[in-house]
BABATI-300433 format. One record per residue (C-alpha): x, y, z; residue number from 1. Coordinates in steps of 0.5 Angstrom, whole numbers, always signed. Each point is the difference from the previous one (the first is absolute). Layout:
# BABATI-300433
PT      u      v      w    n
PT      X      Y      Z  NUM
...
END
This chain:
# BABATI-300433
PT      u      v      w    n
PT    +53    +16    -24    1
PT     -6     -3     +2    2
PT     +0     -8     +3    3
PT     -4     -4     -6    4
PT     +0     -6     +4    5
PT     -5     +3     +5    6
PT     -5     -4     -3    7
PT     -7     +4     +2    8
PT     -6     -6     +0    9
PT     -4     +2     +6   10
PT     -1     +8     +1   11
PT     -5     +0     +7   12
PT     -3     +7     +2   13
PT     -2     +3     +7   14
PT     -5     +4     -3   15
PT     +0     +7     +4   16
PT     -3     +6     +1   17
PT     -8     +0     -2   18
PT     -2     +2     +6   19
PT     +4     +6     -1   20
PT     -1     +2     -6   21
PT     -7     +1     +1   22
PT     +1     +5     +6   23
PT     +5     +4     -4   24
PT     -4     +0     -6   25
PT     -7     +1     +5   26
PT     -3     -6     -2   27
PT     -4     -6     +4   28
PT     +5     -4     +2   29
PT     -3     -6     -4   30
PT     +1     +4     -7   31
PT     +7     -1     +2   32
PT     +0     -7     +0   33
PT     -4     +0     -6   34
PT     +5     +4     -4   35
PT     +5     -4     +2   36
PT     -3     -7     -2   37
PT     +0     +3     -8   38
PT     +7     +2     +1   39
PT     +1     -7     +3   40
PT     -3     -3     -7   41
PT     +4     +4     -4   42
PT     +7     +0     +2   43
PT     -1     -8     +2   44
PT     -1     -1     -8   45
PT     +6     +5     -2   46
PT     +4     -4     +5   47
PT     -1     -7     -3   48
PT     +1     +3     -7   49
PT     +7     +1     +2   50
PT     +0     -7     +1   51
PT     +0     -1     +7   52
PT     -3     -7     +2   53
PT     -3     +2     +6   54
PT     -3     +7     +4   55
PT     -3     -1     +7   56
PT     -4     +5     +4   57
PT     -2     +1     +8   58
PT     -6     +3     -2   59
PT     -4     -2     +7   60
PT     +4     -2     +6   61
PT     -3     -4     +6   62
PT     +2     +6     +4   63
PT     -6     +5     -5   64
PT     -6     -3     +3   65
PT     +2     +4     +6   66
PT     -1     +7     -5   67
PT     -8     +3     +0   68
PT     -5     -4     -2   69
PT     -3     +4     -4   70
PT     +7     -1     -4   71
PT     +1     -7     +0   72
PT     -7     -1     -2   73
PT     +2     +4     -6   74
PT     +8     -4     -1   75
PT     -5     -7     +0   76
PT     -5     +3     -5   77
PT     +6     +2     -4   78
PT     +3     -6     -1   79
PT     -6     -2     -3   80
PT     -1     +5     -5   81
PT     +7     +0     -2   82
PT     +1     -7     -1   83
PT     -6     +0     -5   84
PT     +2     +7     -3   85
PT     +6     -2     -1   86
PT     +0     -7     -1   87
PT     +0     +0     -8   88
PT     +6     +4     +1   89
PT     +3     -5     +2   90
PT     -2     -5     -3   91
PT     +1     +2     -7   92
PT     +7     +1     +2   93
PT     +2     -7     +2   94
PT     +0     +2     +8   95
PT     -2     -5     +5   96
PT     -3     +3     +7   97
PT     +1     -2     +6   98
PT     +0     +2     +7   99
PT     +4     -2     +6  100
PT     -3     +0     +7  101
PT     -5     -2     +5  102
PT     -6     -1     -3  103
PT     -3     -1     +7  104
PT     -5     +6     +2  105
PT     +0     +3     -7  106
PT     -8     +1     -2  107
PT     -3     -5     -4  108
PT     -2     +5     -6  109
PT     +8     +2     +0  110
PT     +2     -8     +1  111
PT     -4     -1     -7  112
PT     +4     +5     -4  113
PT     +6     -3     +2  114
PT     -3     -6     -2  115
PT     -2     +3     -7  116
PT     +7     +3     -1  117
PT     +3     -6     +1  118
PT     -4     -5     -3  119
PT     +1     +5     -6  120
PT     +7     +1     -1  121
PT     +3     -6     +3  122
PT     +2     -3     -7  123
PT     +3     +7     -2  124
PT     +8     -1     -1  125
PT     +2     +7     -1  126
PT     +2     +3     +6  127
PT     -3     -2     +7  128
PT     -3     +6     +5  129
PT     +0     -1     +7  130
PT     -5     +4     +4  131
PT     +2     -1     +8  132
PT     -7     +2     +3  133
PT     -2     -3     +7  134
PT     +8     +0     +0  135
PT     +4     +0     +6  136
PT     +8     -2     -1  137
PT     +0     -3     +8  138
PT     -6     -3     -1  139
PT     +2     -2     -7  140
PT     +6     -5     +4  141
PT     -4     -3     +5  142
PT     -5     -2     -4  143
PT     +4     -3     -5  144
PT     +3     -4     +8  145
PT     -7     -1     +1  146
PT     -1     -4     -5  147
PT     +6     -4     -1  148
PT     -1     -2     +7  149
PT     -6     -3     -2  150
PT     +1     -3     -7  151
PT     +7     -2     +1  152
PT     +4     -6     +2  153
PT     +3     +1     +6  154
PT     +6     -3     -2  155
PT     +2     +3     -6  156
PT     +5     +5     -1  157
PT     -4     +7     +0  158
PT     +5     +4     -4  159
PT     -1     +7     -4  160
PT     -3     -3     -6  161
PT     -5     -5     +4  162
PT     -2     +6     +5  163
PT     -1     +4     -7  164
PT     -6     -3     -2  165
PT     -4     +1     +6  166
PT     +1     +8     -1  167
PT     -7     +5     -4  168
PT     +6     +1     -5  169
PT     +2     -7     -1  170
PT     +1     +1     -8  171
PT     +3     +7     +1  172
PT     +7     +1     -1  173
PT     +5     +4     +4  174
PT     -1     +8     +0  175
PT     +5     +3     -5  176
PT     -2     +7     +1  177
PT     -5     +2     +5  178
PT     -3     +8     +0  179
PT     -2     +4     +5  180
PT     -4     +7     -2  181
PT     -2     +5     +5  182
PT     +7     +2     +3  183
PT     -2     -6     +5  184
PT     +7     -4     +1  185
PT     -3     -7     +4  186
PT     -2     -7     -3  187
PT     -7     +0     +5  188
PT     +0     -7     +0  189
PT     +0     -1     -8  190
PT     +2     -7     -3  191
PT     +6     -1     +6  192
PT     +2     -7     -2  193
PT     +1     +2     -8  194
PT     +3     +7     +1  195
PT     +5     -3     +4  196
PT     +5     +2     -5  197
PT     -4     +5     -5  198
PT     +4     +7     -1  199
PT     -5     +5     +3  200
PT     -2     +8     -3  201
PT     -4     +5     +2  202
PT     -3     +6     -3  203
PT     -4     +6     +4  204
PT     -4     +0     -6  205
PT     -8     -2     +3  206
PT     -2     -6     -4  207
PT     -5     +3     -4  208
PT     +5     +5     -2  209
PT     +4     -5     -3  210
PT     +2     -1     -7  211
PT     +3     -4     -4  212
PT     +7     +4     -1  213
PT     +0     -1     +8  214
PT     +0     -8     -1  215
PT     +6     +1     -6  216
PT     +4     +4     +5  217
PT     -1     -6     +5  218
PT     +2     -5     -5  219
PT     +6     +4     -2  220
PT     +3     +0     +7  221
PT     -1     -7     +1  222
PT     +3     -2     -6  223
PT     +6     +4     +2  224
PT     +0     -3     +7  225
PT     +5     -6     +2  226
PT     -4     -6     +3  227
PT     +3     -4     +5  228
PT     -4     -4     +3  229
PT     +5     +0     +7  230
PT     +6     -2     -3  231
END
């Protein structure tokens, strides 16, 4: 039987495998991450239909600047042009869009669109949609350290709930579920403070492969999981 007090509110996604995918189709390495952008839109929608309050996503990492040029050219005018693609989408279904990570080093046209997404969605109340975009775990942690050394008083008593609020995904709830495609079976660094507990499924299905049926079995297995959070 599965255990129904497994309440599913955060799914997260390590979305991977467009890379490969190209190749094993004979594309350009770019129309693998345009692919998988599409499939990003449709199944996070699915997802929230089902109920699920928030979906988060490691779609650029701080680690990606490293790749080609001409491929982060093509991941930074991507995220424009899908964030005004899609954003209609989002809206019309209550959706608020974030992104969590650095906004240092980002092109200004990119910083813009995010903005744009932003401002636009921020009264929407049906779900959030967390984008982790210049985002890196560690760095995630020492900034949130950083910035608490230099806005909190020295006497107060820095627990789990005071150091929170200094973190990109501050309004974020823990991870409940985390799926990881492309038969990859490591974090890479994604969401360390709130994956500390979350139940971890990988699939070697390549991200733009991905249908909705693979994120149902997922689902299905965490419901049946029991979460015992160390005790």
């Amino acid at each position: 039987m599965p255990n129904t007090k497994n309440e599913l509110k955060h799914l997260a996604l390590i979305l991977d495998g467009n890379r490969r995918w190209a190749k094993q189709n004979g594309l350009p390495v770019i129309e693998g991450h345009r692919k998988g952008a599409e499939v990003f839109k449709d199944i996070a929608l699915q997802i929230f239909d089902k109920g699920v309050k928030v979906v988060s996503a490691y779609v650029f990492s701080t680690e990606n600047w490293q790749r080609a040029k001409e491929e982060v050219s093509f991941l930074m005018n991507l995220v424009i042009k899908a964030t005004e693609k899609y954003l209609d989408d989002f809206k019309e279904k209550n959706i608020k869009v974030i992104v969590v990570g650095s906004r240092d080093n980002i092109p200004d046209n990119v910083s813009l669109a995010i903005n744009k997404v932003e401002t636009a969605t921020k009264s929407n109340n049906g779900g959030t949609l967390a984008l982790c975009f210049n985002y890196g775990g560690k760095e995630e942690i020492l900034h949130a350290a950083q910035q608490l050394i230099q806005n909190e008083d020295r006497s107060i008593n820095v627990n789990e709930t005071v150091f929170e609020r200094y973190l990109y995904s501050a309004e974020l709830p823990p991870i409940d579920l985390l799926i990881r495609t492309s038969g990859e079976k490591r974090l890479s660094g994604f969401m360390l403070w709130k994956a500390a507990y979350a139940e971890l499924y990988f699939t070697d299905t390549l991200w733009p492969d991905i249908k909705m049926q693979d994120i149902d079995k997922a689902i299905a297995d965490y419901h049946k999981r029991i979460r015992r959070f160390g005790t």
